[in-house]
C-alpha positions in Angstrom: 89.5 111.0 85.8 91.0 113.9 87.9 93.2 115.7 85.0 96.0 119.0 85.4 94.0 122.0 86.2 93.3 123.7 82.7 96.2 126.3 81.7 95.2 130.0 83.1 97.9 132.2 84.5 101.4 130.9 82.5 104.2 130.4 85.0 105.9 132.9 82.9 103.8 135.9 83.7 104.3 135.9 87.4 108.6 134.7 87.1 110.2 132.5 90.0 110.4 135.6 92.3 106.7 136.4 91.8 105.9 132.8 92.3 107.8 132.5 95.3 106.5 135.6 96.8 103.1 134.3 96.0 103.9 131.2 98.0 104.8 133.6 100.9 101.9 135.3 101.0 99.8 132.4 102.1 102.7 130.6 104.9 102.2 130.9 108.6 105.0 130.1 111.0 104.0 128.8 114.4 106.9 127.4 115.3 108.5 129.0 118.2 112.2 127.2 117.2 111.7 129.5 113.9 113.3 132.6 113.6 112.8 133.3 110.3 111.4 131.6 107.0 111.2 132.5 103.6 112.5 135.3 102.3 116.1 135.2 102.8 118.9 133.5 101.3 118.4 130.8 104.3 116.3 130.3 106.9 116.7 130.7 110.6 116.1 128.4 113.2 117.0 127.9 116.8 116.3 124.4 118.7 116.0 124.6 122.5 118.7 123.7 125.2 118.2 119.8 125.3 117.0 119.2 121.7 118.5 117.0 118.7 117.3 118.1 115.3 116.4 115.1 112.8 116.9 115.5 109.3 115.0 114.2 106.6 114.7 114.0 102.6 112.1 112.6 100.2 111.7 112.8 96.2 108.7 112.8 94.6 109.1 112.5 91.0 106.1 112.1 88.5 105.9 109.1 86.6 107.4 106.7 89.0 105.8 108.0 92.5 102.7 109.5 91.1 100.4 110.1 88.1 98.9 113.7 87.9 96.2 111.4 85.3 94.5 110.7 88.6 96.2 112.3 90.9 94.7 115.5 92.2 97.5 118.4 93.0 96.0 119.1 96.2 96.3 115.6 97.2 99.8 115.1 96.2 100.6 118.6 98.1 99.0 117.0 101.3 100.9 113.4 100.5 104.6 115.2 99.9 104.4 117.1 103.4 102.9 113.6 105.1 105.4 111.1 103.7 108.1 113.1 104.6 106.8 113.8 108.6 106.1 110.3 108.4 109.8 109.7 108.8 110.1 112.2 111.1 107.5 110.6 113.1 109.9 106.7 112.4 112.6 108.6 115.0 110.4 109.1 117.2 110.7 112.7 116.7 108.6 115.9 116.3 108.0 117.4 112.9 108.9 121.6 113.2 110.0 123.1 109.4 110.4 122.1 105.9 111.3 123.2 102.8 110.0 122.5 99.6 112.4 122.3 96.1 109.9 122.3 93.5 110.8 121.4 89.7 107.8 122.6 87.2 107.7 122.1 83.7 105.8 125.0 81.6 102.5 122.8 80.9 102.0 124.1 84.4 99.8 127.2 85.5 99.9 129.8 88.4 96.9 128.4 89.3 98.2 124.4 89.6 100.9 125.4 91.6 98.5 127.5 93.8 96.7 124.0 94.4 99.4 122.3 95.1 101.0 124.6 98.0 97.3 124.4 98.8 97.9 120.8 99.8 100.9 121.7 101.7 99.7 124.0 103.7 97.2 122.2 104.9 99.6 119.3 106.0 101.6 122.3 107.2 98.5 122.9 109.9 97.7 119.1 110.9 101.0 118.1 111.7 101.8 121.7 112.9 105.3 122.6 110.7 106.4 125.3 109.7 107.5 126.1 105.7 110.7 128.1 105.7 112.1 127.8 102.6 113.3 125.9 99.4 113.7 127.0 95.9 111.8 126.3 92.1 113.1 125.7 88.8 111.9 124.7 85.3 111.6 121.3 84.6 112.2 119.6 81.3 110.7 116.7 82.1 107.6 116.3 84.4 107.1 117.6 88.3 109.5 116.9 90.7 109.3 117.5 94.4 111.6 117.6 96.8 110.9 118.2 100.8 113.3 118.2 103.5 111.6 118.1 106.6 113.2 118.3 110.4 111.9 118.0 113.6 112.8 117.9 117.3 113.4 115.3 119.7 114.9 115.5 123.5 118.5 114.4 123.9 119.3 110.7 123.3 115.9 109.8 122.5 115.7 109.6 119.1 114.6 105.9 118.2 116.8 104.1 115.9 116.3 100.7 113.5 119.1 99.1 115.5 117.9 99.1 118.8 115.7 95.9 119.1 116.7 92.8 120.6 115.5 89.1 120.5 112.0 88.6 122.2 111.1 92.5 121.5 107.6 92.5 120.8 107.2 93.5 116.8 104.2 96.0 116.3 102.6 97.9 113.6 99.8 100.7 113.3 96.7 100.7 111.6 95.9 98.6 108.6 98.3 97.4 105.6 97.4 96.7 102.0 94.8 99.7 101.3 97.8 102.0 99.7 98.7 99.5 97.2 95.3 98.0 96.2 93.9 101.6 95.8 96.8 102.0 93.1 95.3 98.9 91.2 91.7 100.8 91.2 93.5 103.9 90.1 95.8 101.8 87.5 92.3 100.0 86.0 90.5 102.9 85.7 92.8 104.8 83.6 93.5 101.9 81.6 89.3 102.4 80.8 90.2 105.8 80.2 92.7 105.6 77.6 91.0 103.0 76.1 87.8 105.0 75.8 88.0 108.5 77.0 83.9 109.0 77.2 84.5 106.4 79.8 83.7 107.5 83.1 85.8 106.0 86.4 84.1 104.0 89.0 85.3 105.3 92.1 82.4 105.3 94.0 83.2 101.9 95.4 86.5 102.8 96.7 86.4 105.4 99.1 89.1 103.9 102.1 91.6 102.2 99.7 91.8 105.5 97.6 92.3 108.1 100.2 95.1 105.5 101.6 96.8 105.9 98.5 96.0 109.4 97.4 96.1 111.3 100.7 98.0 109.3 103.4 98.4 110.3 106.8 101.7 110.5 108.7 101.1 108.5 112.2 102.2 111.5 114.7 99.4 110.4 116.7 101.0 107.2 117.6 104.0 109.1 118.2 101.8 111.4 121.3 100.2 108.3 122.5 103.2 106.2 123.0 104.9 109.3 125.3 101.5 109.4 127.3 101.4 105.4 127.9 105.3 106.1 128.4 106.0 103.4 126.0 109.4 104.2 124.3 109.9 101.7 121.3 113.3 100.4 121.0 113.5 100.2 117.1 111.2 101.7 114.5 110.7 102.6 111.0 107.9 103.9 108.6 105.7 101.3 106.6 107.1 102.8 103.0 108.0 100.1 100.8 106.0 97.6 102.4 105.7 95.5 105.7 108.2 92.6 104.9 110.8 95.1 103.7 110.8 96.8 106.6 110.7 94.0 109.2 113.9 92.8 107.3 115.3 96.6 107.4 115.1 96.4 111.4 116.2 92.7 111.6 119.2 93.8 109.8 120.3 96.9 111.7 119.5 95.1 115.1 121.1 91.9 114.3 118.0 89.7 114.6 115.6 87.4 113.2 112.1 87.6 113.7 108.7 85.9 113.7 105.4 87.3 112.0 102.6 86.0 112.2 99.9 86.1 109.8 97.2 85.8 111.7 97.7 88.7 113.6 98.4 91.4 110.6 95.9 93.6 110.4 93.8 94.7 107.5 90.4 96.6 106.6 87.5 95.1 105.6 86.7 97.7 102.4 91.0 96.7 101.6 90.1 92.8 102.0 87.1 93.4 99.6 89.3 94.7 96.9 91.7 92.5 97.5 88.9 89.6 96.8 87.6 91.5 93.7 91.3 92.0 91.7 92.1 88.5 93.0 94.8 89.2 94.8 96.3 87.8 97.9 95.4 89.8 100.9 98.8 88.6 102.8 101.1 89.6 100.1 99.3 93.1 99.4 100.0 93.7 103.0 103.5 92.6 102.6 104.6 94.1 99.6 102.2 96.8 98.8 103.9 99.6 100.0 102.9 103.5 101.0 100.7 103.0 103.7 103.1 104.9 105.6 102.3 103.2 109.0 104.9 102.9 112.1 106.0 99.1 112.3 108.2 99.1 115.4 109.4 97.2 118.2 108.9 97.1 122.2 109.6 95.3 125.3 107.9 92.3 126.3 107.3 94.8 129.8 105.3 97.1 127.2 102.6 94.5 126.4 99.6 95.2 128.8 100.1 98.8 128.4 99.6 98.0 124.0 97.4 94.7 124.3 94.4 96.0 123.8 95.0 99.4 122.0 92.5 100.2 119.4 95.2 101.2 116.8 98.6 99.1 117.7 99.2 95.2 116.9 101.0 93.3 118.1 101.8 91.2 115.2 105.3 88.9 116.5 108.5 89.3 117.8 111.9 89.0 117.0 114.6 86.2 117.7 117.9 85.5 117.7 119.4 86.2 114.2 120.5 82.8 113.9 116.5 81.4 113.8 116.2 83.7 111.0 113.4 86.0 109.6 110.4 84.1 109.2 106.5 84.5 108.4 104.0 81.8 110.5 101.7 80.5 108.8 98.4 80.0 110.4 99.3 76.1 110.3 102.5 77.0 112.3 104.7 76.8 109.3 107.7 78.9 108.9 108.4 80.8 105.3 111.4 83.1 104.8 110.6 86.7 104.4 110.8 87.9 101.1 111.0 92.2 100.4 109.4 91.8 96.9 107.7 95.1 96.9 108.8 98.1 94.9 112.5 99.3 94.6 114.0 101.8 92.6 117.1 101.0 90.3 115.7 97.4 89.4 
C-alpha cells in the first residue's frame, strides 16, 4: 500500500510564507487573460471583449473523498485540478486559472506538500491553467483541499442543464463504472492490509479501473471536438455522482423525462471483468458508481450523423416529454424508473 511520504522537512521549519513562496517558485503562468498570480493579496485577471467567466468550487476532504492509505499525493494533486476543470469543461467552457485553499495538518512534511503541488502542476500543464492564488492553514483534522477553478467561454454560449428538450438525443463520453469498481479493489486491498500488514496488495491486475479512480481525466477534449464538428450540446453536466443521478439532474432542470437504454451504455472490458470478479452488477456500477468524471449531455436529433459513429461519444437515449417520465429500457423493452442511489453527502 502507497502510504504518506515519511516525515523529513516539518511544516514548521519553512512557516506558511516559506511554504507558499516555495509553491511560487515552481508555477508558470501561460495564460494571456492573467495579469498577475501569486504573490499579492489577490490576483489579477482580465477576460477579453466578448468573454463570460465560469466559476467553479470543489472540496476535497480526506476521509470521505479520498484515503491517503492508498492514495498517492501526486495523484490526488493531479485528481483535485481535473475534477474541478471537469466542471469547467460541463459549461462548455475553457479552463484559464485556479486557486488552491489548502488545509494541512502537522503529520505533514515540506516534502508531501512538494508532491502534492507536484500533481497540480502537472494538471496545470495538460489542461493548460494557470495557478494564481489561494491560501494554507493548519488543519486539526486531516487534509482538506479546496480549488476554485474559472474559465472562459464566448458570450451566450455557456451550456446549461436546462436547456434540453423532448427527443434531444442523450449522450455520454467514454466508459462508466471503472471509478467506482477501482474503489472496491482499493477498499479490499486495505482491508488485507490492516488485517495483516506483511500483506502485500495485488494491484497488478487492475491497471484501467485504478487509474479511473486514482487519476481521472477531465474530458476537455470532448469539449475541442464538439466546436470542430460544430456540435453545440443543448444541456450538459459532468458524470460526478454517477450516470442515473445526473440524467435525473438534467431531466429536472429541463423539464423532461427521458429514456436510457441499457444496451447502449458503454463500459470497458478490464471494468466488466471486475465487475464479474466482486460480483457486482455491471449496470448498476455504471449507474451509481460515481467519479468517472465523464460529460453525459444532450444534442439535437440534427447532431446525430455528425456523433453516430464517433469513437468516444454514445449515444445512449433521449429524452421525452416529462409527463412519460425518467425511465431505464431494459434490453427486453421494459421500462424501470431511474433511481440516483449513488453517493450523497449529508445522508
Amino acid at each position: 500500500m502507497s502510504t504518506l511520504i515519511a516525515s523529513m522537512t516539518p511544516l514548521d521549519k519553512v512557516g506558511e510564507f516559506g511554504l507558499i513562496r516555495r509553491i511560487q517558485e515552481n508555477i508558470q503562468l501561460t495564460q494571456p487573460s492573467t495579469i498577475l498570480g501569486i504573490g499579492d493579496d489577490a490576483a489579477i485577471l482580465a477576460p477579453p471583449a466578448g468573454q463570460e467567466v465560469v466559476v467553479s468550487t470543489d472540496l476535497l476532504v480526506e476521509g470521505v473523498h479520498f484515503d491517503l492509505t492508498f492514495c498517492p499525493l501526486k495523484h490526488l494533486g493531479y485528481k483535485a485540478v481535473a475534477v474541478n476543470v471537469s466542471d469547467i469543461a460541463a459549461m462548455n467552457a475553457l479552463p484559464t486559472q485556479l486557486v488552491v485553499a489548502l488545509s494541512v495538518p502537522s503529520r505533514f512534511s515540506v516534502e508531501a506538500i512538494d508532491e502534492l503541488y507536484q500533481g497540480m502542476r502537472l494538471a496545470c500543464e495538460a489542461y493548460n491553467v494557470d495557478l494564481v492564488g489561494g491560501d494554507t492553514t493548519a488543519s486539526r483534522s486531516g487534509l482538506t483541499i479546496g480549488i476554485t477553478a474559472l474559465g472562459q467561454v464566448a458570450a451566450g454560449q455557456a451550456v446549461r442543464r436546462s436547456g434540453a428538450g423532448p427527443n434531444d438525443l442523450i449522450c455520454v463520453t467514454g466508459d462508466l463504472g471503472g471509478a467506482f469498481l477501482g474503489l472496491q479493489v482499493l477498499e479490499r486491498e486495505k482491508q488485507a492490509w490492516q488485517a495483516d500488514p506483511e500483506t502485500q496488495p495485488e494491484l497488478e491486475k487492475y491497471p484501467y479501473v485504478l487509474q479511473r479512480q486514482l487519476r481521472p481525466e477531465a474530458r476537455m477534449d470532448v469539449i475541442h471536438e464538439l466546436r470542430d464538428l460544430g456540435v453545440t450540446p443543448t444541456s450538459m453536466i459532468d458524470v460526478s455522482d454517477g450516470l442515473a443521478s445526473e440524467v435525473l439532474h438534467l431531466c429536472q432542470a429541463s423539464g423532461t423525462g427521458a429514456r436510457i437504454f441499457t444496451e447502449n451504455l458503454p463500459i470497458a472490458n478490464p471494468t466488466l471483468e471486475v465487475a464479474e470478479e466482486f460480483n457486482l452488477d455491471p449496470i448498476m456500477c455504471m449507474l451509481n458508481g460515481g467519479e468517472d468524471y465523464e460529460l453525459l449531455f444532450t444534442v439535437p436529433l440534427s447532431a446525430h450523423d455528425k456523433l453516430k459513429n464517433h469513437p468516444d461519444i454514445t449515444i445512449i437515449g433521449h429524452m421525452v416529454d416529462k409527463s412519460e417520465g425518467t425511465n431505464l429500457i431494459t434490453k427486453a423493452g421494459q421500462p424501470v424508473p431511474l433511481r440516483a442511489q449513488g453517493f450523497q453527502h449529508f445522508e
